[in-house]
C-alpha positions in Angstrom: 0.0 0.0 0.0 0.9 3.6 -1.0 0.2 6.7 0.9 -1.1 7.8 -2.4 -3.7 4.6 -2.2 -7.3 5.4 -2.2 -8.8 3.7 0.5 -12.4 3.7 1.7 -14.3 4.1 4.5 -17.9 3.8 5.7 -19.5 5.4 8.7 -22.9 5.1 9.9 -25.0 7.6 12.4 -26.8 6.4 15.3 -29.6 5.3 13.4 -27.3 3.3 10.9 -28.0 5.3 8.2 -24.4 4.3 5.8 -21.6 6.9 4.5 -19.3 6.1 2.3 -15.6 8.8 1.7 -12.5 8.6 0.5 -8.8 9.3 2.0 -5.5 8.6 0.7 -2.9 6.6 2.2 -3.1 4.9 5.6 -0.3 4.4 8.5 -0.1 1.8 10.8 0.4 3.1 14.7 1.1 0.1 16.5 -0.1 -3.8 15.8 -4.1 -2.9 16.2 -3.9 0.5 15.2 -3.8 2.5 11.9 -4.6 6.0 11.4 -5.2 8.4 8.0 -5.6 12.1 7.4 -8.8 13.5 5.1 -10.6 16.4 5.0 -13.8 14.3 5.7 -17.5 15.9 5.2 -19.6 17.0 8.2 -21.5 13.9 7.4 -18.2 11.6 8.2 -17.3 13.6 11.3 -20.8 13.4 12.5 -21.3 9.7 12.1 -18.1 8.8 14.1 -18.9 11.1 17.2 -22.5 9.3 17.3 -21.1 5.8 16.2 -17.3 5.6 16.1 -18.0 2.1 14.5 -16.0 2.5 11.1 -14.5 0.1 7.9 -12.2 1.2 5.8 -11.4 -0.8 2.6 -7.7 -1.3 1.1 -7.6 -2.6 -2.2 -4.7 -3.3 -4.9 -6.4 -2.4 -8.0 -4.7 -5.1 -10.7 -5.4 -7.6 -7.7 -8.4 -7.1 -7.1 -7.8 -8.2 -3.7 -7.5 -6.2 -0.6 -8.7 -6.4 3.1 -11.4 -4.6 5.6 -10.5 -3.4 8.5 -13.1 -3.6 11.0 -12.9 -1.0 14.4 -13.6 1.9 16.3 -12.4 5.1 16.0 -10.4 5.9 19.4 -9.5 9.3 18.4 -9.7 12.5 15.9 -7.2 14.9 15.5 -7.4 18.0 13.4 -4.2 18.5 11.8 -5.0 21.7 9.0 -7.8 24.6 8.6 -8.3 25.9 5.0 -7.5 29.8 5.8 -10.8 31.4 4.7 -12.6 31.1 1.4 -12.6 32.3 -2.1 -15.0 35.1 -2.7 -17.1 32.6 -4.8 -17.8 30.1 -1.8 -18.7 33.2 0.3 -21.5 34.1 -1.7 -22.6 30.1 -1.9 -24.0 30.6 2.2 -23.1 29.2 5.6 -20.3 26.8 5.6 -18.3 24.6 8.4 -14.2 25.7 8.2 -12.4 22.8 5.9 -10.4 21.1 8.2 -8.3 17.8 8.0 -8.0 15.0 10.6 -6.2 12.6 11.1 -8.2 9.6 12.6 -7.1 7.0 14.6 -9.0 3.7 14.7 -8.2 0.6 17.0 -8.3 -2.3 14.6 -10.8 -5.3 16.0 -11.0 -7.8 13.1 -9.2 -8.0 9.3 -11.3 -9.3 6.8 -10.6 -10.3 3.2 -11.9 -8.3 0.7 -12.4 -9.3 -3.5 -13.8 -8.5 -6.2 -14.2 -12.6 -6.8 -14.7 -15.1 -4.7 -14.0 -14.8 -1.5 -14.6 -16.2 2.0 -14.9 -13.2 4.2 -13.1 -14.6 6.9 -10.4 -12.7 9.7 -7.3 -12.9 7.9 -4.6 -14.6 9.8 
């Protein structure tokens, strides 16, 4: 895996309603731990302070095989703030500042993921 890697990662609120983003890259903290910077949507920031449940997908594209990572989002980190906006996005109405986080999610189960047949079963 590359930090330029696209991985991806679904949220749900409290009601389960799904969300599905995208991040690049993805770094491993410790043996149960990864972590990876985005500047995620209200929708994503939203779901993991009322369900810190998470899944992120990591997929090697001429594979076609890749893994889940199952877990819980321990902590969230803001790491950048856009600096204002452009006088377009002014005029556009309220916004949230852009910022990016870094997420950090304790790793509970590893799960094969394929575009082909596959078991779904923990990986080692």
């Amino acid at each position: 895996m590359t930090q330029e890697q696209i991985i991806l990662v679904a949220t749900s609120d409290k009601k389960g309603n799904p969300h599905l983003a995208a991040a690049k890259g993805i770094l491993l903290l410790g043996e149960d731990r990864v972590a990876f910077e985005n500047w995620f949507c209200f929708q994503t920031l939203r779901n993991i302070t009322e369900n810190p449940n998470i899944s992120i997908s990591l997929m090697e594209p001429k594979s076609e095989r890749g893994f889940q990572l199952i877990g819980a989002v321990e902590k969230s980190v803001p790491t950048a703030m856009v600096d204002g906006l452009t006088p377009e996005e002014s005029k556009r109405g309220p916004f949230f500042p852009q910022t990016e986080y870094q997420l950090q999610i304790k790793v509970e189960k590893i799960l094969e993921l394929s575009a082909g047949p596959h078991s779904d079963e923990p990986s080692g």
